[in-house]
C-alpha positions in Angstrom: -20.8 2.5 -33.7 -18.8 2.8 -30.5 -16.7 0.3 -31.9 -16.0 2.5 -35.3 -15.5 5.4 -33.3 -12.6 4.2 -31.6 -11.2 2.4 -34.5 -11.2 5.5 -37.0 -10.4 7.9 -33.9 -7.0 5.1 -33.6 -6.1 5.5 -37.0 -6.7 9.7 -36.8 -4.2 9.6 -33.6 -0.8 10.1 -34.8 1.0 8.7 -32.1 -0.4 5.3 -32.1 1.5 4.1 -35.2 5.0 5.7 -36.5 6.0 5.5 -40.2 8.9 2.7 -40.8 11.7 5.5 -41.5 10.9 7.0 -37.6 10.9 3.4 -36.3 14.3 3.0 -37.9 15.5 6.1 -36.7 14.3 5.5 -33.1 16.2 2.2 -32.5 18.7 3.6 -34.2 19.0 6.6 -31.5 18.1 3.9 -29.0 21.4 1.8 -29.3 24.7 2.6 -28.1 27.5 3.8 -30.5 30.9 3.0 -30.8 32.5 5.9 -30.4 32.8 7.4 -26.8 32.9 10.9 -27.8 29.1 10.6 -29.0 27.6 8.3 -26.2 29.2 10.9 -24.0 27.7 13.7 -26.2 24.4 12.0 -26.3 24.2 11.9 -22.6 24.8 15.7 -22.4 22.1 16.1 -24.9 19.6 14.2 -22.8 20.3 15.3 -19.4 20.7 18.7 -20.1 23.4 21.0 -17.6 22.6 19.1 -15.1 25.1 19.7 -11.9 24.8 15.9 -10.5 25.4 14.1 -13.2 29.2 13.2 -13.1 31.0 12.3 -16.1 34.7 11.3 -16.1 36.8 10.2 -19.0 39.9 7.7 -17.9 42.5 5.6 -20.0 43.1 1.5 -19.0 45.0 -0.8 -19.6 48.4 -1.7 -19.4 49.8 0.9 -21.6 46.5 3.5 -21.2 45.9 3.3 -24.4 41.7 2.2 -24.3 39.5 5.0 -23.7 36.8 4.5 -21.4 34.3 6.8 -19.7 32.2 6.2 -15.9 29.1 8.2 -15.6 27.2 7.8 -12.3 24.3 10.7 -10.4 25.9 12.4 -7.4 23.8 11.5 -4.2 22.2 8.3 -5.6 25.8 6.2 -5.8 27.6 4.6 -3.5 31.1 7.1 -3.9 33.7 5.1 -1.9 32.5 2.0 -3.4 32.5 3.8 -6.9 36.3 4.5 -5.7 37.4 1.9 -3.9 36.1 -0.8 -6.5 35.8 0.9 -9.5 38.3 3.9 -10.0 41.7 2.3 -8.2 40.7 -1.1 -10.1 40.3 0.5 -13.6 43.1 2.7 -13.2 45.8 1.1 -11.2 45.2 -2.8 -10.7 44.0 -3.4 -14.0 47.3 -1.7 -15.1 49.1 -5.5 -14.3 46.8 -7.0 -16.7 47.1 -7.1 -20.6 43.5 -6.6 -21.6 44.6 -7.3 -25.4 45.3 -10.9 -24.6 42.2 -12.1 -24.5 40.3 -15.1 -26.2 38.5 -14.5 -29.3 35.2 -15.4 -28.0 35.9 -12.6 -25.6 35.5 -8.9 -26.0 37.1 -6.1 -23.5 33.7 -5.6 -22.0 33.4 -8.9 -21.1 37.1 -9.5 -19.6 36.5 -6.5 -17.7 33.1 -8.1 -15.9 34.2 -11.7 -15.7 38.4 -10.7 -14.3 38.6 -7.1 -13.6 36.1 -5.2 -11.5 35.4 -6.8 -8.0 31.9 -5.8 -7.6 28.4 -7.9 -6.8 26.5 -7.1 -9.7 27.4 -6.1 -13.3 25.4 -6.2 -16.2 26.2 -5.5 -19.9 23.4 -3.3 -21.8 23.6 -2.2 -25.4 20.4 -0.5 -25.3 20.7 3.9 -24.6 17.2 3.5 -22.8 18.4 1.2 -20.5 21.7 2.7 -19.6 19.8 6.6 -18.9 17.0 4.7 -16.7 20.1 3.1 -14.9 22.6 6.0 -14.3 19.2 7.9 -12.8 18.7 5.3 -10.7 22.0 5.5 -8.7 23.9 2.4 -10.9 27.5 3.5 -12.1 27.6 3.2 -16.2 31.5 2.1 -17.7 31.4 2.9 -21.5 34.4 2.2 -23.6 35.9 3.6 -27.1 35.0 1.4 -29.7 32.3 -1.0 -28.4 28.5 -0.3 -28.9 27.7 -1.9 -25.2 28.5 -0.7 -21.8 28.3 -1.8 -18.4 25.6 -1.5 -15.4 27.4 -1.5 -12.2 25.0 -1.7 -9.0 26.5 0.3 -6.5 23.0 2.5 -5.2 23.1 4.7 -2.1 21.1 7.5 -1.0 19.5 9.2 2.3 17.1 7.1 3.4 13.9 6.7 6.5 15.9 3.8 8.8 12.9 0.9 9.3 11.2 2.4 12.8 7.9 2.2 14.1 4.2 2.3 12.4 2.7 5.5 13.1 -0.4 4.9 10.9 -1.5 1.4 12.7 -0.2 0.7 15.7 -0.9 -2.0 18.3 -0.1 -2.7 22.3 1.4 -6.0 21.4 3.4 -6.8 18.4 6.4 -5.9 16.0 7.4 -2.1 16.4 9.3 -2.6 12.9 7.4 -0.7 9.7 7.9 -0.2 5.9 10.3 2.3 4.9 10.7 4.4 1.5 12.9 1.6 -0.1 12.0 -1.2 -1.4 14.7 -3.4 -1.0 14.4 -3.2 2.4 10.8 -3.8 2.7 11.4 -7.0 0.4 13.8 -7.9 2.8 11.6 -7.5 5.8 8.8 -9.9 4.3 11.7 -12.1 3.3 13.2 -12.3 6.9 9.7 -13.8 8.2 8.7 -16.1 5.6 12.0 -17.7 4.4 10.3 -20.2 1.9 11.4 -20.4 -1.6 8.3 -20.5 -2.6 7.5 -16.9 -1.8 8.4 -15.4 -5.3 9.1 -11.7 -5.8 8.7 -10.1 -9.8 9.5 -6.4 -10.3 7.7 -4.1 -12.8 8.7 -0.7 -13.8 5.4 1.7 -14.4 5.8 5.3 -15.2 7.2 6.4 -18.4 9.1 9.4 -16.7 9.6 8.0 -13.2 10.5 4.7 -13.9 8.9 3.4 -10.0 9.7 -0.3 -9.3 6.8 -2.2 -8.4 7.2 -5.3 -6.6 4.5 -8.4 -6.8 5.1 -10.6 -3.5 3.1 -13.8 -3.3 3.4 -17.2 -2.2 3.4 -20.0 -4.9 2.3 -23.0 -3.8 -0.6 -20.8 -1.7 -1.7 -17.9 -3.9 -5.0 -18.5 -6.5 -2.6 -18.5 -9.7 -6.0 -16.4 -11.7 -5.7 -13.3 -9.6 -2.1 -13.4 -9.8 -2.3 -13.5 -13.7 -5.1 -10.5 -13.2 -2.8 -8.5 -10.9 0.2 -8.5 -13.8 -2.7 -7.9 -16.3 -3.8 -4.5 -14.4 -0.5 -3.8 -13.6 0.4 -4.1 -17.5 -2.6 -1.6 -18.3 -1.1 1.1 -16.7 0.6 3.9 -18.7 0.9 7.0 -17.0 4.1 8.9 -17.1 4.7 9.1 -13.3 3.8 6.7 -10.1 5.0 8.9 -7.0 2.4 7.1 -4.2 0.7 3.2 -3.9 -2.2 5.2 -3.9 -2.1 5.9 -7.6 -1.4 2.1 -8.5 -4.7 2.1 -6.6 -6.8 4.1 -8.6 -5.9 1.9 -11.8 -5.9 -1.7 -10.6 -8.9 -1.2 -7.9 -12.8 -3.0 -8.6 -15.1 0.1 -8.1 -13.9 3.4 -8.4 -17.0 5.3 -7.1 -17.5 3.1 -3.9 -17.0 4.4 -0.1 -15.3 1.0 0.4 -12.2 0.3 -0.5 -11.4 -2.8 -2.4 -7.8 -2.9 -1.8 -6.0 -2.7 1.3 -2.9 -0.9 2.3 -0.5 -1.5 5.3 2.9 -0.2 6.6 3.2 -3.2 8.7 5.2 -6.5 7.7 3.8 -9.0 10.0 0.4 -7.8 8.4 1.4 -8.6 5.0 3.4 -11.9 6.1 -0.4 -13.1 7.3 -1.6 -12.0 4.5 0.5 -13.9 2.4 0.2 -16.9 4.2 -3.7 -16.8 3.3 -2.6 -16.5 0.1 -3.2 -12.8 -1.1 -0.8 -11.0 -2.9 0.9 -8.1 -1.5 2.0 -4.8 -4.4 4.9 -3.4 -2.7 6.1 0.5 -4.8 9.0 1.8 -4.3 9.0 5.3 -2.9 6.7 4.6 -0.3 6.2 2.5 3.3 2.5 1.4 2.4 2.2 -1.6 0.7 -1.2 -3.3 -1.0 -2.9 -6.1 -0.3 -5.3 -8.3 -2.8 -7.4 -9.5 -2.5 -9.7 -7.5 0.1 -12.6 -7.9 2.2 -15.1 -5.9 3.8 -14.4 -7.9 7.4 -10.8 -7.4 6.9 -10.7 -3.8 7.5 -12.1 -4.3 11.2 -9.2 -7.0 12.0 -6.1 -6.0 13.9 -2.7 -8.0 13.9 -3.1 -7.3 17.5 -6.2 -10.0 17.7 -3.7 -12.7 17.1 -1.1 -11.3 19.4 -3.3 -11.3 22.6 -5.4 -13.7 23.9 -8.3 -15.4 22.4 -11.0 -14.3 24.6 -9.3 -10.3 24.2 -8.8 -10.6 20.6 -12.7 -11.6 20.1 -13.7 -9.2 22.9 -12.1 -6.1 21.1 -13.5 -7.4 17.6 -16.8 -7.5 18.8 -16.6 -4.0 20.3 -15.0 -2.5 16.2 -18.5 -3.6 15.2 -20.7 -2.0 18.0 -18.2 1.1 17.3 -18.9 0.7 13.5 -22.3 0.7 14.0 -22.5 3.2 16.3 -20.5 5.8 14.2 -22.8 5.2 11.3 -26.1 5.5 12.8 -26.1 7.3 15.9 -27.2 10.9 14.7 -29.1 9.6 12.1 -31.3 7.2 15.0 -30.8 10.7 16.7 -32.8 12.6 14.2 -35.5 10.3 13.3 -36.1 9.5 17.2 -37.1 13.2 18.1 -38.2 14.1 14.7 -40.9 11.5 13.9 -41.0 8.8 16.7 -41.4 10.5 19.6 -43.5 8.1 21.2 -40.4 5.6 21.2 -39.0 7.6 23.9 -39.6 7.2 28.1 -41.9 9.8 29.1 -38.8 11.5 31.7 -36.4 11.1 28.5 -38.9 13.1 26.2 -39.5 16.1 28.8 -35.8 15.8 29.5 -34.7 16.9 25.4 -37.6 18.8 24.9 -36.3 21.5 27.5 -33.1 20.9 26.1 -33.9 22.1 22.8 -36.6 24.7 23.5 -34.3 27.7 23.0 -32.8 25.5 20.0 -33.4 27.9 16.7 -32.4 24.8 14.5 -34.6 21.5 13.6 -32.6 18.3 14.5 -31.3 17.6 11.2 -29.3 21.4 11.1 -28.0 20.9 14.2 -26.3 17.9 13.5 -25.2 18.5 10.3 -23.2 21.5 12.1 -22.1 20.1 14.6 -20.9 17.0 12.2 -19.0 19.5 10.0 -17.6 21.4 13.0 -15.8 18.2 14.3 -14.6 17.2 10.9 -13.0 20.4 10.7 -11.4 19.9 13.6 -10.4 16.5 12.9 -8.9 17.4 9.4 -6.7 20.5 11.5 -5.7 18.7 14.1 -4.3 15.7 11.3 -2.7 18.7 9.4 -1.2 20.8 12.2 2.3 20.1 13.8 2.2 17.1 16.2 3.3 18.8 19.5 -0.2 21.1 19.3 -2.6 18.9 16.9 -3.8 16.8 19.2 -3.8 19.1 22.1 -5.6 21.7 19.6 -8.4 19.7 18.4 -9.2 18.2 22.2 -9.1 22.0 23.4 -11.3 23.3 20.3 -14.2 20.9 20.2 -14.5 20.9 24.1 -14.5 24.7 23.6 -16.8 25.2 20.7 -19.6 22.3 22.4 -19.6 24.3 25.3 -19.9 27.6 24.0 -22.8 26.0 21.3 -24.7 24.8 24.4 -24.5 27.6 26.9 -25.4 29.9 23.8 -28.4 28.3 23.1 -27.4 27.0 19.4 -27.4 23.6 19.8 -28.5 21.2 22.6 -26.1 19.2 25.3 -28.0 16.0 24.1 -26.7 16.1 20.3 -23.4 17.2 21.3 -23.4 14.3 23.5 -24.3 11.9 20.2 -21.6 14.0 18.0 -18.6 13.1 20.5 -19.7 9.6 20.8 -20.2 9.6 16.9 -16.7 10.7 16.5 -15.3 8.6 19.2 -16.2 5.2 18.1 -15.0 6.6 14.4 -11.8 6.1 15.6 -11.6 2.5 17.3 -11.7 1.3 13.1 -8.1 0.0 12.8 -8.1 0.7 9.0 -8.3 4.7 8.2 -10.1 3.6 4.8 -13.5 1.9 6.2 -13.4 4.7 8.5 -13.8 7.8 5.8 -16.1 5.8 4.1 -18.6 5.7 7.6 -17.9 9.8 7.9 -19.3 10.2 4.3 -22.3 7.7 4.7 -23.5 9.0 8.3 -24.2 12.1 6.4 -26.5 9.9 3.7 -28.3 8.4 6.7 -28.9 11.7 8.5 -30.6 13.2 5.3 -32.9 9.7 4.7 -33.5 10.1 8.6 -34.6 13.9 8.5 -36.7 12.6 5.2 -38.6 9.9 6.2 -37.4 8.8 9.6 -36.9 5.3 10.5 -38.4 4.1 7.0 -35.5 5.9 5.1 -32.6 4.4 7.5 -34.5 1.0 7.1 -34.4 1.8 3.3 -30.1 3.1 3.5 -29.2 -0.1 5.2 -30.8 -2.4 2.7 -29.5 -0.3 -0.7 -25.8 -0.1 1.8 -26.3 -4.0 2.1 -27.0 -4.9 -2.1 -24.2 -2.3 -2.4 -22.1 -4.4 -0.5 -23.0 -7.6 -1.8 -22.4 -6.5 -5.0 -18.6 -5.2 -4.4 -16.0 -7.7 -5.6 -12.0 -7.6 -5.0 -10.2 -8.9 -8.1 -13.3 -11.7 -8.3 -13.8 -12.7 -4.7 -17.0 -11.2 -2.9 -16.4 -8.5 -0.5 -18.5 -9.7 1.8 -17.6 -13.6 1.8 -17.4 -15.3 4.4 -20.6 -13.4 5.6 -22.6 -13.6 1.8 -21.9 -15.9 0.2 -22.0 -17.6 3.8 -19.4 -19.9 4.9 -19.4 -21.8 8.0 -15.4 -23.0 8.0 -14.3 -19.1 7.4 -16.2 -18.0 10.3 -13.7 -18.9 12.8 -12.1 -15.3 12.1 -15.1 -13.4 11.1 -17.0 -12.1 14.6 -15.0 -13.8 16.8 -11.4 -15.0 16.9 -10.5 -18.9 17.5 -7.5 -20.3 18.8 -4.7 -20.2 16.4 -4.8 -24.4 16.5 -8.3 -24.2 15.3 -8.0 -22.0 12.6 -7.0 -25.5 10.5 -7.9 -24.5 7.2 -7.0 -21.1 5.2 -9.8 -18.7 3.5 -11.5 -21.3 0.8 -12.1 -18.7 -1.4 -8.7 -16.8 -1.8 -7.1 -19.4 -2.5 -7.8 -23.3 -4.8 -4.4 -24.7 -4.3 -3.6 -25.5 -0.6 -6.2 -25.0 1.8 -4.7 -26.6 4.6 -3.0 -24.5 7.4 -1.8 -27.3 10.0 -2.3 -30.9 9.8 -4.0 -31.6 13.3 -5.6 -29.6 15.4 -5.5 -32.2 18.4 -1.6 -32.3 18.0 -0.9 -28.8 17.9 -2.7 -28.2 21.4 -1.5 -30.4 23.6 -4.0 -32.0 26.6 -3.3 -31.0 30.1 -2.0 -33.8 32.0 -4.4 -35.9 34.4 -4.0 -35.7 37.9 -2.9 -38.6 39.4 -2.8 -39.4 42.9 0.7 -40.9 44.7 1.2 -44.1 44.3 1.9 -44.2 48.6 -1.6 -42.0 49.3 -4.5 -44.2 50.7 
């Protein structure tokens, strides 16, 4: 039935299938004509009055006698290339030139590419789609009288973000340089680490109004060649008339739409996504913005730092070690909090227990209230502080929640102990390098503060294993979220917990990639022995 339903409500749709005279008429309107007069006027139809949109009609040749017209956007072309390359070439050089004595296997346009103009990249086009999607892109477009093609010049130039450093995740140790709006240059900067031919780059254009290049970065001879054919195939799926953020390829190409955890990670850093590559994800680079996606991901990904392999290997595994503790911490502090003094009193020391009930005996609230406001109250202030100018965010939200804790307390509202367990809450919320795993712990603690004022430690007990099957169910364009943890894998747990020496770490991630596993050839080689001490051959 569902099937019938969608099959009669394709067939009711009109715009799923045009008649044969509108398909005619479309290509028709889609290809370039031979006169210039009309392309021109065509172009005015389409674009309207608009101001930036320059259109200038020239004669060439030797005699001027050929018509020919250069259209380019004002403020996304290059204008004293368009001058110095274009203009004085078409209208003065070119003048020494007899463009009518040419072969016959040649036209004008293509004497004109191959002899005339003196620029990188030219491109003929016969299709009006093609040549609008171009001109709004920044490209210079050459049409001439009498020929039903035209020319794509590439000379684009606008106001652009110069490549400075990561606000979003940033380390001690490291590369200060980060992802810009453009991606050519953000192609460049994963080209200028890895410079292996094997690292292949294909563009997509998604958006039927916008037109946003999409760039799919991977690595050959590394990459699982499945999930790259299953990134183009989501990719391919999408039809939406605009892309303005990577966060909207997101929302169509990501695993579980209704999860806390994110399947897909995103990065404004290049060394990040050179790693990545090297393990043999694929990286989904969109023009417009400096954040660039990473498939597939993993749920111990988001608590690694590119930082761990800068430093040492005794800090990098110390600091790992500590996300976790913080992870755990900010999910189940209050929660532990509540069901303590709620249900389990008894747990407590004797001194402890006297301590907090004198705390919160002029405490109108139950636990469970009192941390829920207090939990709101910092996340209001956390949201203000992000949204606020710079110079007084920070300062503001520091001064506010030190302000409103103290004022809760000496007013008798809410006790020094739970703002005590708030701030530490919201404290280790922050060590999580990734901004992603750390919304999704802000919307669970709330889940595990409820099951706690329910049914006290049974119910967090009872959250952790339903969080865990959740979990364990989650997969990232067909690898488990949770590998190398479930399913368990002993030779992917040298960068799970702890960080191993960069010599050890032999073999890549077995499951992201089936094609070359092997990282370095010998561990032995790579870190040399220290040299024996030997005693002088004149020494008794």
């Amino acid at each position: 039935m569902r099937f019938l339903k969608k099959k009669n409500r394709k067939m009711l749709n009109p715009f799923t299938s045009l008649p044969s005279s509108q398909s005619m008429e479309s290509n028709q309107k889609d290809s370039l004509n031979t006169s210039l007069q009309q392309n021109i006027q065509t172009l005015k139809d389409t674009l309207g009055k608009s101001s930036d949109i320059i259109i200038r009609e020239i004669r060439i040749g030797k005699e001027g006698t050929i018509k020919a017209g250069i259209i380019y956007t004002d403020g996304l072309t290059d204008t004293p290339s368009l001058q110095n390359f274009i203009l004085e070439t078409l209208m003065l050089d070119i003048k020494e030139i007899d463009l009518h004595k040419k072969s016959p296997e040649q036209n004008l346009i293509s004497v004109l590419k191959d002899v005339a103009l003196t620029v990188g990249e030219i491109k003929e086009e016969t299709s009006f789609d093609a040549i609008l999607t171009s001109l709004l892109s920044g490209d210079t477009i050459i049409l001439l009288d009498g020929y039903a093609e035209g020319l794509i010049i590439s000379n684009r130039q606008w106001a652009e973000r110069g490549v400075t450093e990561p606000t979003a995740q940033t380390v001690v140790r490291g590369p200060r340089e980060g992802f810009t709006e453009n991606l050519r240059i953000n192609t460049a900067l994963i080209r200028r680490k890895i410079k292996d031919p094997q690292l292949w780059m294909e563009t997509k254009t998604i958006g039927t109004r916008t037109k946003t290049n999409i760039a799919i970065v991977y690595i050959h001879d590394i990459a699982d060649d499945k999930i790259v054919k299953e990134v183009n195939l989501r990719l391919d799926r999408i039809n939406i008339d605009g892309i303005l953020e990577s966060g909207n390829i997101e929302g169509f190409i990501q695993d579980s739409t209704y999860s806390p955890f994110s399947t897909i990670y995103n990065t404004e850093r290049p060394d990040v996504v050179a790693a990545a590559l090297l393990e043999g994800r694929i990286a989904i680079l969109v023009d417009g913005t400096p954040f660039a996606l990473l498939v597939p991901a993993l749920f111990i990904q988001f608590f690694q730092s590119p930082e761990d392999y800068y430093e040492r290997t005794v800090f990098g595994s110390l600091i790992r070690t500590l996300r976790f503790i913080a992870f755990i911490i900010s999910l189940l502090a209050p929660a532990l909090f509540i069901a303590i003094t709620t249900y389990h009193q008894s747990m407590l020391p004797p001194a402890l227990l006297l301590s907090l009930a004198a705390q919160r005996e002029g405490v109108p609230f139950p636990a469970f209230v009192e941390a829920l406001i207090m939990e709101v109250t910092f996340e209001i202030l956390r949201e203000a502080g992000i949204r606020m100018p710079r110079s007084i965010g920070t300062a503001m939200s520091i001064v506010g929640a030190f302000v409103i804790g103290t004022a809760a307390v000496e007013a008798g509202l809410i006790s020094a102990m739970m703002v005590i367990i708030v701030s530490i809450t919201a404290i280790s919320n922050f060590v999580s390098p990734s901004y992603e795993m750390a919304i999704a712990v802000r919307i669970l603690r709330f889940v595990f503060m409820a099951l706690a004022a329910s049914f006290g430690l049974f119910g967090i007990m009872v959250g952790l294993i339903a969080l865990i099957l959740h979990l364990c169910s989650l997969r990232s364009f067909g690898i488990p979220y949770m590998s190398p943890i479930a399913p368990f894998n002993t030779s992917d747990q040298k960068d799970t917990f702890i960080v191993r020496p960069i010599w050890k770490m032999i073999t890549r991630p077995h499951l992201m990639n089936q094609k070359n596993w092997i990282r370095q050839q010998d561990s032995t080689a790579a870190k040399p022995e220290p040299p024996e001490n030997k005693k002088d051959e004149g020494s008794s």
